[in-house]
C-alpha positions as CSV (number, residue, x, y, z in Angstrom):
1,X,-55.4,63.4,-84.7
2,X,-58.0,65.9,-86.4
3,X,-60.5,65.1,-84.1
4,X,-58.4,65.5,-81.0
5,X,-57.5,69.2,-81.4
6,X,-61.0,70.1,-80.6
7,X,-61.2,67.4,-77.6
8,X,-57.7,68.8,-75.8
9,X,-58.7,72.4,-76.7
10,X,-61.8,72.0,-74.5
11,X,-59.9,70.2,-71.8
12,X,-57.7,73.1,-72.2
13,X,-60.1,75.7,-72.3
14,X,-62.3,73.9,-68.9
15,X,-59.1,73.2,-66.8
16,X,-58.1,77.1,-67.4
17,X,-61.8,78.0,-66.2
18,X,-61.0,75.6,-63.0
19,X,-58.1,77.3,-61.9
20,X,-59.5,80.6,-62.6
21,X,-62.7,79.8,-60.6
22,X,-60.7,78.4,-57.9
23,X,-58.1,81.5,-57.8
24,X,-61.1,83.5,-57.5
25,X,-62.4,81.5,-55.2
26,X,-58.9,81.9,-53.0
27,X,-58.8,85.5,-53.3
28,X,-62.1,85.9,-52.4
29,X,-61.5,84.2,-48.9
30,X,-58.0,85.9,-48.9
31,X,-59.8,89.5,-49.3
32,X,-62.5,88.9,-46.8
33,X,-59.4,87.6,-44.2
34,X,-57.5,91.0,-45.1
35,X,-60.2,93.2,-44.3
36,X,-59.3,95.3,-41.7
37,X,-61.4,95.1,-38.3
38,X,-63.0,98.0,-36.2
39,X,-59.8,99.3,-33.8
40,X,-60.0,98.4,-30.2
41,X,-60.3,102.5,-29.2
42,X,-63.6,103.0,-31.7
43,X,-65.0,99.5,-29.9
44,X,-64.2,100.7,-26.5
45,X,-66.1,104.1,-27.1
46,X,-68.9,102.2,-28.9
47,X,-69.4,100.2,-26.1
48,X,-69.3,102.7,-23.8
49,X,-72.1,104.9,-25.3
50,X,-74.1,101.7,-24.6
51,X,-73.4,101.4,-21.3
52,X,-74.6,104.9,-20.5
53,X,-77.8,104.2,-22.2
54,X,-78.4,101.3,-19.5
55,X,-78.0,104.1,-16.4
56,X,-81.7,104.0,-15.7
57,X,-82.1,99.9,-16.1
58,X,-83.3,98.3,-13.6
59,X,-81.2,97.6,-10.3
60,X,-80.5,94.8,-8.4
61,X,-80.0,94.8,-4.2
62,X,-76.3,94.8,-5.0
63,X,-76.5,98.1,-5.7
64,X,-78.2,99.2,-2.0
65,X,-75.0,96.8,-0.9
66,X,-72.3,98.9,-2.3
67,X,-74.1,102.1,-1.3
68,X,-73.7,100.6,1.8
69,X,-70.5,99.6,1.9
70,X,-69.5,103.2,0.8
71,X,-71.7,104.5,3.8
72,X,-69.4,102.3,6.3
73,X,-66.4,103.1,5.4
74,X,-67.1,107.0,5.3
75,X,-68.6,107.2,8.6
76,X,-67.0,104.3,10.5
77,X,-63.0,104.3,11.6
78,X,-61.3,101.4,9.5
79,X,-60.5,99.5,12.4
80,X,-64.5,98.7,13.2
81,X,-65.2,98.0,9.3
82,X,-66.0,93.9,9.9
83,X,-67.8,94.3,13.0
84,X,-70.4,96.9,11.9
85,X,-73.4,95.9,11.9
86,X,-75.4,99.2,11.7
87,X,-76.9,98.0,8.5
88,X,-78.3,94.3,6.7
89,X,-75.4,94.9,4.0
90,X,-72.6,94.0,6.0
91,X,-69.1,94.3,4.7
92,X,-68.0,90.8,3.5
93,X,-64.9,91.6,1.2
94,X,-61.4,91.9,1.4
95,X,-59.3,94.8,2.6
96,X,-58.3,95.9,-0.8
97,X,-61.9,96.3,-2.1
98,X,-62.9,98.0,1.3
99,X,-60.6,100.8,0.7
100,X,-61.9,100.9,-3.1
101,X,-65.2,101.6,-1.5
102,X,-63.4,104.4,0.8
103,X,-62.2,105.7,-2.0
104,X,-65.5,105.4,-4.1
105,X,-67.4,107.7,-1.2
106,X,-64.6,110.6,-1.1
107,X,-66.7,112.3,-4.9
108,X,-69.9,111.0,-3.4
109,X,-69.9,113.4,-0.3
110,X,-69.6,115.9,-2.6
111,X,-71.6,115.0,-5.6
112,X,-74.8,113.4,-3.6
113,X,-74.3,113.5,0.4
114,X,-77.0,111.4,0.7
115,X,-75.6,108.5,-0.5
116,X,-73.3,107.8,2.3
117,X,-76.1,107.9,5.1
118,X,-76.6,104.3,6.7
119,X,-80.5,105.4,7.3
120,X,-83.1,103.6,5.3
121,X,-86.6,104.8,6.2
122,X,-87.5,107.4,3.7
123,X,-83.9,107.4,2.2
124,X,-85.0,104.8,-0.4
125,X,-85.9,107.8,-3.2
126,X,-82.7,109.8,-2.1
127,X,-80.7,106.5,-2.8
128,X,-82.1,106.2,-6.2
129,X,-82.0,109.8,-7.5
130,X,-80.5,110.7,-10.6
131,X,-77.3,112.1,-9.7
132,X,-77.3,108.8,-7.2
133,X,-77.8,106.6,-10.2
134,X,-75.3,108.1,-12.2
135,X,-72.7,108.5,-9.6
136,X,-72.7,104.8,-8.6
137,X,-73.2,103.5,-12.4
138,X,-70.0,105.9,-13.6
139,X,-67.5,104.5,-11.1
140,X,-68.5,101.4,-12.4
141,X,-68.2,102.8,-15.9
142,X,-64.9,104.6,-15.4
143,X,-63.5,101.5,-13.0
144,X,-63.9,98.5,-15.9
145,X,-62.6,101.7,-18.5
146,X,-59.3,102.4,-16.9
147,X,-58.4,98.5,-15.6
148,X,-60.0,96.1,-17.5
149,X,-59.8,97.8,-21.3
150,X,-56.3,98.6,-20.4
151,X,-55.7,95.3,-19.7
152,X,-57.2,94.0,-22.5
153,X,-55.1,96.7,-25.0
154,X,-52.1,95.3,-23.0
155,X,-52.9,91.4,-23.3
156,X,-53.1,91.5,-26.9
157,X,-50.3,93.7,-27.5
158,X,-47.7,91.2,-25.5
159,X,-49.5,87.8,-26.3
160,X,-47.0,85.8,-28.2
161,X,-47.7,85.0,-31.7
162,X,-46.6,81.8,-33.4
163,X,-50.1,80.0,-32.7
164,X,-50.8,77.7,-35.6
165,X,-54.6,77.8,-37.3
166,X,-55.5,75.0,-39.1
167,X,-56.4,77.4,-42.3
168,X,-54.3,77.6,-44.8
169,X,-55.5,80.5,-45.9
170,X,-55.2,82.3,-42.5
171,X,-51.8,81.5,-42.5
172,X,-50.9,83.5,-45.4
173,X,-52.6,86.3,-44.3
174,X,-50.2,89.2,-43.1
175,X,-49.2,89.2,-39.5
176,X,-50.5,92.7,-38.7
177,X,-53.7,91.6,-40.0
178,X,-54.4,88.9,-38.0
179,X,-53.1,90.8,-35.0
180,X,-55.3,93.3,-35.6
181,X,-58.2,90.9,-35.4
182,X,-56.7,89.2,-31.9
183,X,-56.7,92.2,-30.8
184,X,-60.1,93.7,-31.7
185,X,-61.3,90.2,-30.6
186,X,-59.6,90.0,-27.5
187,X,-61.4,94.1,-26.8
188,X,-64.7,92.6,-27.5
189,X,-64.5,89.4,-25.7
190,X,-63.4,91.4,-22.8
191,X,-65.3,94.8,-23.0
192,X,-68.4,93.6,-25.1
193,X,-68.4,90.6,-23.2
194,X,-72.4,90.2,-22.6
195,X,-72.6,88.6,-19.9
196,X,-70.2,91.3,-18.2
197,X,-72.3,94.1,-19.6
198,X,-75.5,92.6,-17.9
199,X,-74.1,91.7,-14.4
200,X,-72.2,95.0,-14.2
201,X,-74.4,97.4,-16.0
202,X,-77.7,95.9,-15.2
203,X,-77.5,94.3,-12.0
204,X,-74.6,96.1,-10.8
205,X,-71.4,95.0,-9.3
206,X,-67.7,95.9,-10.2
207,X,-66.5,92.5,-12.0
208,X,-65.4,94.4,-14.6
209,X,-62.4,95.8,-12.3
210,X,-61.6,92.7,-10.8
211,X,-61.4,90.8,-14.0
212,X,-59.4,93.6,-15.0
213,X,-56.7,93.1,-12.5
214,X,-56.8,89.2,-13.5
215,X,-56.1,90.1,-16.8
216,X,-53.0,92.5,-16.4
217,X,-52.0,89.5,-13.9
218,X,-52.1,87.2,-17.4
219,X,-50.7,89.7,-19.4
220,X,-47.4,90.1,-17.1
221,X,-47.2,85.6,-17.5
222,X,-47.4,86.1,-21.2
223,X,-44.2,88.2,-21.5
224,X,-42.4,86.7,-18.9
225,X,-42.8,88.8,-15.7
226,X,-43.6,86.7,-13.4
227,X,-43.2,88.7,-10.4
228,X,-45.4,91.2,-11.5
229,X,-47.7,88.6,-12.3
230,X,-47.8,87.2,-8.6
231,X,-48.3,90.6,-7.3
232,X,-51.3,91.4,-8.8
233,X,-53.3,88.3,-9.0
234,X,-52.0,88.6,-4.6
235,X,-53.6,92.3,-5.0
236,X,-56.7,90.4,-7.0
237,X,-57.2,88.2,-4.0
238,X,-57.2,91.1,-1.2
239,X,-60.2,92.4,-3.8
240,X,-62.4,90.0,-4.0
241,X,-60.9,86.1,-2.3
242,X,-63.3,84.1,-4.6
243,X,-60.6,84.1,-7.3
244,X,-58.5,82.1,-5.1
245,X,-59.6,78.9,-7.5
246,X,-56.7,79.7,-9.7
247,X,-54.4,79.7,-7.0
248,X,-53.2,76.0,-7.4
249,X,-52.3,77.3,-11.2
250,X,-50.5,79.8,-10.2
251,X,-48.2,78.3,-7.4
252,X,-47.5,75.5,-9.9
253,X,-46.6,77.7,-12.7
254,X,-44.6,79.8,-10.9
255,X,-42.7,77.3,-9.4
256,X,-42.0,75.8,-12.7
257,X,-41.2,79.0,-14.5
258,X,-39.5,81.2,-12.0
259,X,-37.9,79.3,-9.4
260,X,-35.3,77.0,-11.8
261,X,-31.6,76.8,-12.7
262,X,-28.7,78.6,-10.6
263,X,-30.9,80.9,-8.6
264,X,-33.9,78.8,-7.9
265,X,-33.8,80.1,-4.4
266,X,-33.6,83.4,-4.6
267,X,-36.2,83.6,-7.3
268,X,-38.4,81.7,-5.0
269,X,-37.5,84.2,-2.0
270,X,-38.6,86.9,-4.2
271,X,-41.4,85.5,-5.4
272,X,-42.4,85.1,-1.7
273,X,-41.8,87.9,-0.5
274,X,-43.6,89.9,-3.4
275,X,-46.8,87.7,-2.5
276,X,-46.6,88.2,1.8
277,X,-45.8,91.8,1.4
278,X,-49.4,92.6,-0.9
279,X,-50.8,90.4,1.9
280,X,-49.4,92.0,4.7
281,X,-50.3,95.4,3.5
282,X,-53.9,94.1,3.3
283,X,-55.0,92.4,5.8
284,X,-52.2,93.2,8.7
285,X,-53.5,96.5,9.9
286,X,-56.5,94.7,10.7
287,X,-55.1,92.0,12.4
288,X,-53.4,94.1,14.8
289,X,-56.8,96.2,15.0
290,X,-57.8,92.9,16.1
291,X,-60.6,92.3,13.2
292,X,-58.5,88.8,12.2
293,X,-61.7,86.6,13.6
294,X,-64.6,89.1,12.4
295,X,-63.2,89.2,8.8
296,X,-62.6,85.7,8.5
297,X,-66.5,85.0,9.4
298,X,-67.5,87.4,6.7
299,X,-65.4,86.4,4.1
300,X,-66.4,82.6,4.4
301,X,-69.9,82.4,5.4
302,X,-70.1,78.5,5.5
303,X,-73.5,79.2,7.3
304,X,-75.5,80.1,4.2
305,X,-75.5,77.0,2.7
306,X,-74.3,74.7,-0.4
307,X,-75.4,76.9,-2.9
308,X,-77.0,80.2,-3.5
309,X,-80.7,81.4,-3.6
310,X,-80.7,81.4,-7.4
311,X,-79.0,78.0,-8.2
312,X,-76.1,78.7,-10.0
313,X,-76.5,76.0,-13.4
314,X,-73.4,73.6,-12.3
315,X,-73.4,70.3,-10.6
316,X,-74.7,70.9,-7.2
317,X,-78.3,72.1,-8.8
318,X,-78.1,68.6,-10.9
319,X,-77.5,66.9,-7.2
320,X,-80.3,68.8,-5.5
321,X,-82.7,68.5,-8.2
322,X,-81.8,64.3,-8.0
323,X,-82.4,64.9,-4.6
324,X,-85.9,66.0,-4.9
325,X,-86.6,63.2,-7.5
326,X,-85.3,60.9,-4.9
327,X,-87.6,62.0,-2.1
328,X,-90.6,62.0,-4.3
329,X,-90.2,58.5,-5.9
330,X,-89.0,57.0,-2.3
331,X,-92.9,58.5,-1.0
332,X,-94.8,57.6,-4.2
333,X,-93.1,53.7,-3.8
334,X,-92.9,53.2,-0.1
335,X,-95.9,55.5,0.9
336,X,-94.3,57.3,3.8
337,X,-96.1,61.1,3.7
338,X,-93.7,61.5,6.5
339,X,-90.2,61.8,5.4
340,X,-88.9,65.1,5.4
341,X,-88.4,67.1,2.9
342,X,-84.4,68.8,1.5
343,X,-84.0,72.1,3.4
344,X,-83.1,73.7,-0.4
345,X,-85.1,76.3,-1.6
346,X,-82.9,79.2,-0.9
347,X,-79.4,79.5,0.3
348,X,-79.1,83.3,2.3
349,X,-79.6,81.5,5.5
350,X,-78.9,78.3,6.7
351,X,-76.9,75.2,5.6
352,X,-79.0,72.8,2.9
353,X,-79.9,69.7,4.1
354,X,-80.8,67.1,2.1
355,X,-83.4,64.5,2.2
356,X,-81.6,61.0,0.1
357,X,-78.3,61.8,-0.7
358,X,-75.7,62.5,1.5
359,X,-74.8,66.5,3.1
360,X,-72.1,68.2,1.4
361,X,-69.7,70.4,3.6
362,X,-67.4,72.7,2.6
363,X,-64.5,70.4,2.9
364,X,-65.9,68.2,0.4
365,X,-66.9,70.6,-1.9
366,X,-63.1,71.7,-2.0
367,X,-61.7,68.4,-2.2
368,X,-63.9,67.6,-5.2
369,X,-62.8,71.2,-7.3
370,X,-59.3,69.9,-6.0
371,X,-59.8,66.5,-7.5
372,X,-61.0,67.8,-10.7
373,X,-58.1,70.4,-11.2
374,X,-55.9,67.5,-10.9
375,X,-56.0,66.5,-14.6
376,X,-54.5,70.3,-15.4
377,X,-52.0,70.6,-12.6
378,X,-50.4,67.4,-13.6
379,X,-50.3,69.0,-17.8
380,X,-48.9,72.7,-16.5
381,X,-46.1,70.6,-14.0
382,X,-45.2,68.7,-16.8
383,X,-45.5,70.9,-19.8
384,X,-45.2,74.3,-18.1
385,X,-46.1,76.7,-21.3
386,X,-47.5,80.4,-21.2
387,X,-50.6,79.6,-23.2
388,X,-51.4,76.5,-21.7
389,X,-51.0,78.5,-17.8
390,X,-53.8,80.8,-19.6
391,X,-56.0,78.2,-20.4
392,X,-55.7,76.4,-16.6
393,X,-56.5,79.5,-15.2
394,X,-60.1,79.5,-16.9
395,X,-59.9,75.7,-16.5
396,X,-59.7,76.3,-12.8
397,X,-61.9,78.8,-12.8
398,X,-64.4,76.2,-14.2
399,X,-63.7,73.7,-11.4
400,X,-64.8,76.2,-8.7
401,X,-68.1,77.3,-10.4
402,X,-69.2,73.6,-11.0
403,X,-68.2,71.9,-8.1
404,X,-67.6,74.8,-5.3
405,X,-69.5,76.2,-2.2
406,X,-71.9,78.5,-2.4
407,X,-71.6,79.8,-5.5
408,X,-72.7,82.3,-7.8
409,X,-74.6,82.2,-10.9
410,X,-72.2,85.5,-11.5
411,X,-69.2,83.3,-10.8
412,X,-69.8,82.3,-15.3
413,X,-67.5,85.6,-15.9
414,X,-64.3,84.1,-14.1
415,X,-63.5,81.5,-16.6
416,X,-65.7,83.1,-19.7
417,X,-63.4,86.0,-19.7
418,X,-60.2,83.6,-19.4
419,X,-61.5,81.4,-21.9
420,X,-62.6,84.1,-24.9
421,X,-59.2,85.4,-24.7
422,X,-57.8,81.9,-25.4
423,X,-59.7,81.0,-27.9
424,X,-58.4,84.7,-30.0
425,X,-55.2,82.3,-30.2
426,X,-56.5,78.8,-30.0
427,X,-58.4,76.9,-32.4
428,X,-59.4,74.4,-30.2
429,X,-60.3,76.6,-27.3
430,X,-62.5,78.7,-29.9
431,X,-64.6,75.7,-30.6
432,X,-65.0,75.3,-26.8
433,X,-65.9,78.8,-26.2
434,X,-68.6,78.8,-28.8
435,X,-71.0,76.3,-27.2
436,X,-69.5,77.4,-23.5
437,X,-70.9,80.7,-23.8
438,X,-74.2,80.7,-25.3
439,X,-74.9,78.5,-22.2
440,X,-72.9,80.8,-19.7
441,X,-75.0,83.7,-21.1
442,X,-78.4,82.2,-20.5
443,X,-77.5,81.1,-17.8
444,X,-77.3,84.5,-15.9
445,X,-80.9,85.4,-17.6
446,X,-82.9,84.8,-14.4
447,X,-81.0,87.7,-12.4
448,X,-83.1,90.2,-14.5
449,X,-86.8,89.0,-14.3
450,X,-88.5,92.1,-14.7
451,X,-90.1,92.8,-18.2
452,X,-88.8,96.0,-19.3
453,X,-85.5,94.2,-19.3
454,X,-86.6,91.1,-21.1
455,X,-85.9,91.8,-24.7
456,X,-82.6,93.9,-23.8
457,X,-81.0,91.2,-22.4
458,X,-82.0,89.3,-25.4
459,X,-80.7,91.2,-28.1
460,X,-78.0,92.0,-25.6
461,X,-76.8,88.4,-25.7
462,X,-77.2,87.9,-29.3
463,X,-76.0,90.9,-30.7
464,X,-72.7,90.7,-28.8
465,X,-72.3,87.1,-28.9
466,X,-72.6,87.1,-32.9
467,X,-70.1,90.4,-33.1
468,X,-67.7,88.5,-31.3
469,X,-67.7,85.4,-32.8
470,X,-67.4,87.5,-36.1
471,X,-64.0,89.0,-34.8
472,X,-63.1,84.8,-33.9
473,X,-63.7,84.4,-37.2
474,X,-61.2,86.8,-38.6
475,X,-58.5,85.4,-36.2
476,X,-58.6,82.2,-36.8
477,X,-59.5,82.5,-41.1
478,X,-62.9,80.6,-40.8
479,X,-65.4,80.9,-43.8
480,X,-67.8,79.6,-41.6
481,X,-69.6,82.0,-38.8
482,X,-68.7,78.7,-36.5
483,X,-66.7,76.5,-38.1
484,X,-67.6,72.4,-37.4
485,X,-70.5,74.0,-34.9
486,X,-72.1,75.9,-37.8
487,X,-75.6,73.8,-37.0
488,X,-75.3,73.8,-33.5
489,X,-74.9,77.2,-32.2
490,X,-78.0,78.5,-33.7
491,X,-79.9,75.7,-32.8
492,X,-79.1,76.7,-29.1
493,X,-79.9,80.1,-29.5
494,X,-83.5,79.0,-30.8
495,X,-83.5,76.2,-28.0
496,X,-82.5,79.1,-25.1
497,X,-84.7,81.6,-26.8
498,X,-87.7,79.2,-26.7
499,X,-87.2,79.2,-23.1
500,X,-87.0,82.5,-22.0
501,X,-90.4,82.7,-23.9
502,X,-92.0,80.5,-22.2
503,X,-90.4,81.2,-18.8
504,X,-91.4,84.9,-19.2
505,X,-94.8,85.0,-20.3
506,X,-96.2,81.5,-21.1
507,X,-95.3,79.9,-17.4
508,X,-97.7,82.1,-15.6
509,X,-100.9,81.5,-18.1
510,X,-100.3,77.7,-18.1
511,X,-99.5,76.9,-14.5
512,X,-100.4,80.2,-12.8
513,X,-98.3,81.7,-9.8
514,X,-97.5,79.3,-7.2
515,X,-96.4,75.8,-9.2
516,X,-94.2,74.0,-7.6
517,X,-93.5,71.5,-9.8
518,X,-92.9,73.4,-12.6
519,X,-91.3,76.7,-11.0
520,X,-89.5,79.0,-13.7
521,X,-86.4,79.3,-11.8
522,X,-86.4,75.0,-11.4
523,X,-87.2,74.6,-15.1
524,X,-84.2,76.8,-16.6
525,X,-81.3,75.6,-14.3
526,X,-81.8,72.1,-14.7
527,X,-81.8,72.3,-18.3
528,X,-79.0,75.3,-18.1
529,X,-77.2,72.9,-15.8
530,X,-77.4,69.7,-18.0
531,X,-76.2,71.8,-21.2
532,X,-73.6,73.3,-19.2
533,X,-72.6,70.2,-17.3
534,X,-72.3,68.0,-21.1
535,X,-70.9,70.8,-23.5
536,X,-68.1,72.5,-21.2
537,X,-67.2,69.8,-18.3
538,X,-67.0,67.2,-20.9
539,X,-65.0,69.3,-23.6
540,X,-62.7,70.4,-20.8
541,X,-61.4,67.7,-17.9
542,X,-61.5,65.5,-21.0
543,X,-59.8,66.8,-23.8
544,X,-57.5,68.5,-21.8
545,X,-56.0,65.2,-20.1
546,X,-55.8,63.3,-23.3
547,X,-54.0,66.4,-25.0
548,X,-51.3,66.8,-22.2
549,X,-50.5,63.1,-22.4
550,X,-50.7,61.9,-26.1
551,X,-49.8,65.6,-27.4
552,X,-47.4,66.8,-24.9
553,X,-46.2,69.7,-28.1
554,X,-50.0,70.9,-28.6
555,X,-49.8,74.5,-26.6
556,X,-53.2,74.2,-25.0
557,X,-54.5,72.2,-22.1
């Protein structure tokens, strides 16, 4: 018994280091969970200091099209907007945003004149002086500011909490804590998205606003006001109609949410008329202007073609590209020089035609996003539940861009937005977002090919990308910078980074100007589109069928 003392004082003695080491260990994590974030209205102004610093960036021809558009609207009557054709930049947007542009050109008489005259011979340095430049990058600026942050502050201050995080740790950390990281996370996935920042600030357009509207339409379904909810995704629509995707979501949530029990009717009446009045107000003065048959052919252009003139990295460039492999094995094997080749390099003007595989028309192409939306209508009817409706929204979103008509590589924002502010609440939906992004954001690189803006959009993408899934981190208690996909996600940003390398300076020296074979713009969306296709298409139709039938209590889709 002598001899034991000293063996149970050391057992003693190590078990007591154990536990210290591991309380250490715990508080360490717990500390680092506690610490507070950056608040949303520092972020917001951080952010937009960086966006003035991108005023003289180049500029893509969207910008000449909403000079344009300004230009009609000032010096044309309303009721002749969709049939002018004074100018190549034709008006090809709903009512709502028409007026926006109206609105847009009432400072710009008075700051720069200039802007608003339809002339372009010798008006191309008056259009791109500095007080031009900064007129048309503030409203942008100023537009995203007061819709889309505001939406953004108001999403994360009504999104329920309750969510459960598979960290224990995270758990016990206080509840203002971890909603000040949803909410800091939500701002950044949102404001510092950096994909928006490149499109918008960069290349120019005003996504930022409409996405804003789309948010404050998912804010209103995550507290329960439905109505309000329908109004403005109707008022979203009569901006820009290529967010009618989600649609289908909608109706079916709706229906399920508002129109039950005693006064299913009436609810339903309201919701109705809520919807037809936004419409009305829209687009029924220019139906009785009689414009009805000149702004439906500028809002669906079926004449320009399957897809767009950059091939947008979703199933469609996988079919083309199978297409072209088609016809060239088909002339190598049956030695027939004369078989015609797909009509698909570019999609401005005229309808693709195909060589082996059958046309697509647009009636197809809708049936199939309809066909692959079916998996998530059938969860939301069944389990109808405000976090899941957020998550089909971005799921529908999805559908469209991979499988719709003539779409846009800028078309990634719709469902990346929807999706980073899912995955501030949703564990599963953050592991989703990680790899769905980093392809998302390389996929939009080709939009800015000239070399001052090579490393910016770069470090844009990194530096964001990283910040924000720092703030992801903090939500959801990870010790990890990316959890399970701690290998993976830098291996695609060495994989992506590799490529803009090579497509911006090495292409050229090895292949020179004019390879066919071995085009830039060919090379990066077929591997963009084979990443995208694998990592998002398969984590989403997938998972979220076999959640809503074998987990029917699992709040995601």
């Amino acid at each position: 018994s002598s001899t034991a003392w000293p063996i149970l004082a050391t057992l003693r003695r190590n078990e007591t280091n154990t536990a210290t080491s591991e309380a250490f260990a715990r508080n360490q994590r717990h500390e680092s969970i506690e610490m507070r974030p950056p608040g949303c209205g520092i972020l917001t102004l951080a952010l937009l200091a960086i966006k003035c610093l991108l005023g003289p960036a180049y500029r893509s021809t969207d910008y000449h099209v909403h000079r344009s558009w300004m230009a009609i609207t000032h010096t044309a009557p309303w009721e002749t907007w969709y049939r002018d054709n004074r100018t190549q930049w034709t008006l090809d947007y709903p009512p709502f945003f028409a007026w926006w542009e109206r609105i847009r050109a009432i400072p710009a008489a008075w700051i720069e004149p200039n802007l608003l005259k339809l002339e372009g011979d010798g008006m191309e340095d008056v259009h791109e002086s500095r007080k031009a430049i900064a007129y048309q990058r503030g409203t942008v600026m100023i537009a995203e500011t007061l819709v889309l942050a505001s939406g953004a502050w108001y999403f994360a201050k009504v999104l329920p909490s309750g969510g459960k995080s598979s960290s224990r740790t995270y758990n016990r950390t206080p509840s203002k804590v971890r909603t000040d990281w949803t909410q800091v996370s939500i701002a950044m996935g949102l404001v510092g998205n950096a994909g928006l920042i490149l499109v918008d600030h960069i290349h120019f357009q005003f996504n930022g606003m409409l996405l804003g509207v789309l948010v404050w339409s998912l804010a209103f379904a995550q507290c329960g006001k439905n109505v309000l909810s329908a109004i403005c995704f109707a008022v979203l629509l009569q901006l820009k109609h290529l967010f009618a995707y989600a649609a289908p979501i909608y109706f079916v949530f709706l229906l399920r949410r508002q129109c039950k029990g005693k006064y299913a009717l009436q609810r339903f009446s309201m919701l109705v008329a809520a919807v037809s009045s936004v419409t009305l107000a829209s687009v029924g003065p220019f139906l009785w202007a009689g414009q009805g048959k000149a702004m439906l052919d500028r809002l669906f252009p079926f004449g320009r073609g399957l897809m767009h003139a950059y091939w947008a990295p979703n199933f469609w460039a996988l079919y083309a590209s199978t297409d072209k492999v088609c016809t060239f094995v088909v002339k190598k094997l049956w030695r027939s020089p004369a078989m015609r080749e797909g009509h698909l390099a570019r999609g401005l003007v005229g309808v693709q035609e195909f060589a082996v595989l059958p046309n697509i028309t647009p009636g197809t192409s809708g049936s199939i996003v309809l066909l692959a939306m079916l998996p998530c209508l059938i969860s939301l009817w069944r389990f109808p539940t405000r976090r899941r409706f957020l998550a089909a929204v971005g799921y529908s979103y999805f559908c469209g861009f991979m499988f719709g008509y003539h779409v846009h590589e800028k078309a990634v924002l719709h469902f990346l937005v929807v999706y980073a502010m899912h995955a501030a609440t949703s564990i599963w939906s953050y592991g989703q977002f990680l790899l769905m992004s980093k392809a998302s954001y390389y996929s939009l690189m080709p939009l800015f090919f000239t070399a001052a803006e090579a490393p910016i959009k770069v470090l844009f993408v990194e530096v964001l990308h990283f910040l924000h899934l720092w703030f992801l981190q903090g939500c959801h208690g990870k010790t990890l910078p990316f959890g399970p996909w701690n290998g993976i996600v830098p291996t695609l940003s060495v994989v992506f980074g590799l490529l803009q390398a090579y497509i911006g300076m090495l292409h050229k020296l090895v292949f020179g100007e004019k390879n066919a074979l071995c085009s830039p713009d060919v090379a990066v969306y077929n591997v963009q589109s084979c990443t995208f296709c694998c990592l998002a298409q398969g984590a989403g139709t997938l998972d979220a069928w076999h959640v809503s039938l074998h987990h029917p209590s699992v709040l995601i889709v």
